[in-house]
C-alpha positions, 0 to 999 in steps of 0.5 A: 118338792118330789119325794118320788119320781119314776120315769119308764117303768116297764115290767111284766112276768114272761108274757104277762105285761103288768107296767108298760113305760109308765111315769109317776111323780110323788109330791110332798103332802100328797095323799095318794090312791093307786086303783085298778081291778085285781091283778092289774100290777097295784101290788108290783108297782108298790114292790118296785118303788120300795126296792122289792122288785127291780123293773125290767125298764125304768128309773126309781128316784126317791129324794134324799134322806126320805123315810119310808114305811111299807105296810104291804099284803105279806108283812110279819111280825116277830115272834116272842114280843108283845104287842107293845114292845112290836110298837115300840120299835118304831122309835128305836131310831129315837132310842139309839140317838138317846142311847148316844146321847147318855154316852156322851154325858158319860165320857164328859168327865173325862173330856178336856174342855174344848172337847166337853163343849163339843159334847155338850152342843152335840147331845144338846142337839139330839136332845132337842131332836127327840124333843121334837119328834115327840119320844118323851110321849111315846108311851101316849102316842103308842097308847093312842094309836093302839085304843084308835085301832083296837089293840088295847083291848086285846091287850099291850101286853099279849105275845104277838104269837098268840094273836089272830091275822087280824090282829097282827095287821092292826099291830103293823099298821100301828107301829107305821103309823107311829113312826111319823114317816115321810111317806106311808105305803099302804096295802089294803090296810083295811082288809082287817079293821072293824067299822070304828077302827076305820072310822079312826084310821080315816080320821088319821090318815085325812090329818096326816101332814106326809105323803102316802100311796094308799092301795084299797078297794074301800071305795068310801074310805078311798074317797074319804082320804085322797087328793090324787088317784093313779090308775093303772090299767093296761100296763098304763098309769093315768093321774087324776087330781081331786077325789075317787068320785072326781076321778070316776068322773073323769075316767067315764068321760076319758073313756066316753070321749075315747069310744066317740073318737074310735067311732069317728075315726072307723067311720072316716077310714071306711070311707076313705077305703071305699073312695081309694078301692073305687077310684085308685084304677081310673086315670082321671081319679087316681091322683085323688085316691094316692092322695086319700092314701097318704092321709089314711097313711099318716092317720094316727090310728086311735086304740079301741080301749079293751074291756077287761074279762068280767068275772061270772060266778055260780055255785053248783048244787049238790043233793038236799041235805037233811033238815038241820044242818049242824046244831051246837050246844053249849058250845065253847071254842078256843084253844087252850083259853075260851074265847066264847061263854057257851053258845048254842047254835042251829043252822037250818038247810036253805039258810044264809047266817053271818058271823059278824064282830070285831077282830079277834074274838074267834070268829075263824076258830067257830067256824072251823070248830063247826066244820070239826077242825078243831076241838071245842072246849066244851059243848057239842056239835052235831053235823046233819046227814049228806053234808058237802062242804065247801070251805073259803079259808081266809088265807091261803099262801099260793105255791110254785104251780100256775093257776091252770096246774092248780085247778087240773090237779084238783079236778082230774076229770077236767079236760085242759079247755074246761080248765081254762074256761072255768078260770075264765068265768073268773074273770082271769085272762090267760097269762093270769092262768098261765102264771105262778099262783104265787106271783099273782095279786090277793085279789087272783088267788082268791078268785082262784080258790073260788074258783075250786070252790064253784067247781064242787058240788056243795050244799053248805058253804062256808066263807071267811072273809071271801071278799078280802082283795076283791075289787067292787065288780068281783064282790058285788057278782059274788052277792049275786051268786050267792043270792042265786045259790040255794044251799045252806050259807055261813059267812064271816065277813066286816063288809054288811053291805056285801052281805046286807041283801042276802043273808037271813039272820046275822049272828053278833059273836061279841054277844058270846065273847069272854073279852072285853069289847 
């Protein structure tokens, strides 16, 4: 059965094609993974499907009465509710049909006979109804859920305003995944989890009866997970049955297959042009060298597959600082709360330090604290002289200006060319460059604030969560750079094999938390 079908969808932002005449079929059960480097449309397509955005060209068939949920890049939650009242929303559905359900047995005493049968067989049906999709164990299921991810320990019954980024994805992703949907669409649903809430998701989503689009650059948990792949690249979408490593398999050979056929081909045209250029004037060869034309005419010209712009990162280095490059005592952070029992902290010149532990323990609030953002609630900390930061924020919303816009009002000095280079060196191609920083992917936004990073001269870097929406080619050339880089580094990050080969000590904040973890 198709719960999905599209048929000649073409879109693309001014001169930036994003989907060219594509079709997708979606069955049910299937377990989908949509891949592709950062900005090839994975995001666009997913909006289109949902009914986000309309395409330029094409049709959307979604088969009767389906239910959908979207967990996409850009998803909020309402202010004012607790964690477990967010969750229980997934079943106000159930909760209407109760409510229906318990007016009905209040109208049968006033009903005539005929009509009290019809309510009766009618609130029998919702009540079995319920029964199946499981609402009279909703508080188990929610409970459930919520441990696997880890919301339980940040408490059912916390405002959801008072939580972190992190925790918020984990609090919407739940109350998807408690809605037992006909299909899941799911952006980067990953981004936000630790290793074991991962592994639980993992484990969820392999036994997840429906169908689902998963959009995620965790190669392992991708593999883990899908039975078909579609790759877009090119404003083409190409399906793949079997696993992500089945379709790396595939892809290498279609574009081995591809480059051999191009190469056979050029050859067969060289010599085609060279007898028709040699023998096309002489009387005696001229009817051979028509007839190599009209083969060389009706040849179908195979494309050489254009190899996107790969990204080249290098930070520049400004004077060497002092020694010690902060030093915190007795450092408590937080709020209005402590999230932390007192730390001390020193961060020498030359040193690569990772933050690690689980989503909301403060991990974004140390930082800013030590780069004086925000006050400590108690403690001290002390800057080292000639300090020049560079600071990666975690989020950071794009605005109406292109990319090129961005990076010149940021650099006054920099010509409209040098520009446009430094963009390039991302791995960014013009019309990314020439288009709303806001209409781009995650994974170009953040290649656009590093970006402005790269082009300041830093002797402290400070990353949170650098590698969330960047591809595997982009995160593996950032390891490199900042292998490279001989300044001072202090990076949060949930991905230790991004940072496993070049930092020198890791720093566990859940040694320091007052949670319970």
């Amino acid at each position: 059965m198709s719960i999905l079908t599209v048929t000649g969808c073409t879109h693309g932002y001014g001169a930036r094609q994003l989907l060219d005449n594509v079709s997708f079929r979606l069955l049910a059960g299937e377990h989908v993974g949509l891949v592709g480097a950062n900005g090839e449309g994975k995001s666009t397509f997913l909006n289109i499907i949902t009914g986000k955005l309309a395409p330029d060209e094409g049709r959307i068939e979604w088969c009767s009465r389906v239910t959908v949920g979207y967990l996409d890049q850009a998803s909020t939650l309402t202010k004012g509710k607790t964690v477990r009242e967010c969750l229980r929303e997934a079943f106000e559905g159930m909760a209407a049909a109760e409510r229906e359900m318990l007016a009905l047995y209040d109208s049968m005493g006033q009903a005539d006979p005929e009509r009290m049968q019809s309510m009766m067989d009618e609130a029998a049906e919702i009540s079995a109804q319920l029964e199946h999709g499981g609402y009279y164990t909703i508080d188990t299921r929610i409970n459930e859920v919520a441990e696997g991810l880890g919301l339980a320990d940040i408490g059912l019954e916390r405002d959801v305003s008072m939580l972190s980024g992190g925790q918020r994805a984990k609090v919407l992703l739940a109350k998807l995944l408690l809605q037992n949907l006909m299909i899941l669409i799911l952006d980067e649903p990953t981004n936000f989890l630790d290793e074991g809430h991962i592994a639980w998701l993992t484990r969820f989503l392999q036994g997840y009866e429906n169908a689902f689009i998963l959009v995620s650059h965790d190669e392992g948990f991708m593999q883990d997970v899908v039975n078909v792949v579609y790759h877009i690249e090119n404003a083409s979408l190409t399906r793949y049955t079997g696993t992500y490593r089945d379709f790396l398999a595939a892809y290498e050979l279609r574009r081995r297959q591809n480059r051999q056929a191009f190469e056979r081909q050029q050859k067969e045209i060289e010599r085609l042009e060279d007898f028709i250029a040699r023998n096309k004037a002489r009387a005696a060869t001229a009817a051979l060298a028509r007839s190599r034309q009209k083969r060389l005419d009706k040849m179908e010209i195979i494309e050489q597959e254009r190899d996107r712009p790969k990204p080249v990162f290098g930070f520049r280095e400004d004077r060497t600082p002092s020694r010690e490059v902060i030093r915190a005592e007795g450092l408590v952070i937080g709020y209005t709360e402590p999230l932390t029992r007192p730390l001390d902290l020193l961060l020498l010149r030359g040193e690569k330090t990772a933050i690690k532990g689980v989503n909301g323990l403060g991990k974004t609030t140390l930082l800013r604290t030590l780069l004086g953002q925000i006050a400590p609630l108690a403690g001290s900390v002390q800057t080292g002289d000639f300090l020049s930061v560079g600071y990666f924020e975690q989020e950071d919303e794009g605005g109406s200006e292109t990319a090129l816009e961005n990076i010149m009002s940021c650099f006054p000095d920099m010509s409209n060319g040098e520009a446009r280079a430094a963009l390039a060196r991302m791995g960014l191609t013009r019309e990314h460059i020439t288009s709303q920083v806001r209409v781009l992917s995650g994974g170009e936004q953040a290649k656009v604030r590093l970006c402005r990073l790269m082009n300041r001269e830093c002797n402290f870097l400070v990353l949170d969560e650098p590698t969330n929406h960047l591809d595997a080619e982009a995160k593996a050339e950032l390891a490199r750079a900042l292998n490279l880089y001989r300044g001072t580094v202090l990076l949060v990050s949930h991905e230790p094999e991004f940072y496993a080969d070049f930092v020198t000590r890791v720093i566990n904040l859940e040694e320091y938390t007052t949670k319970i973890v």
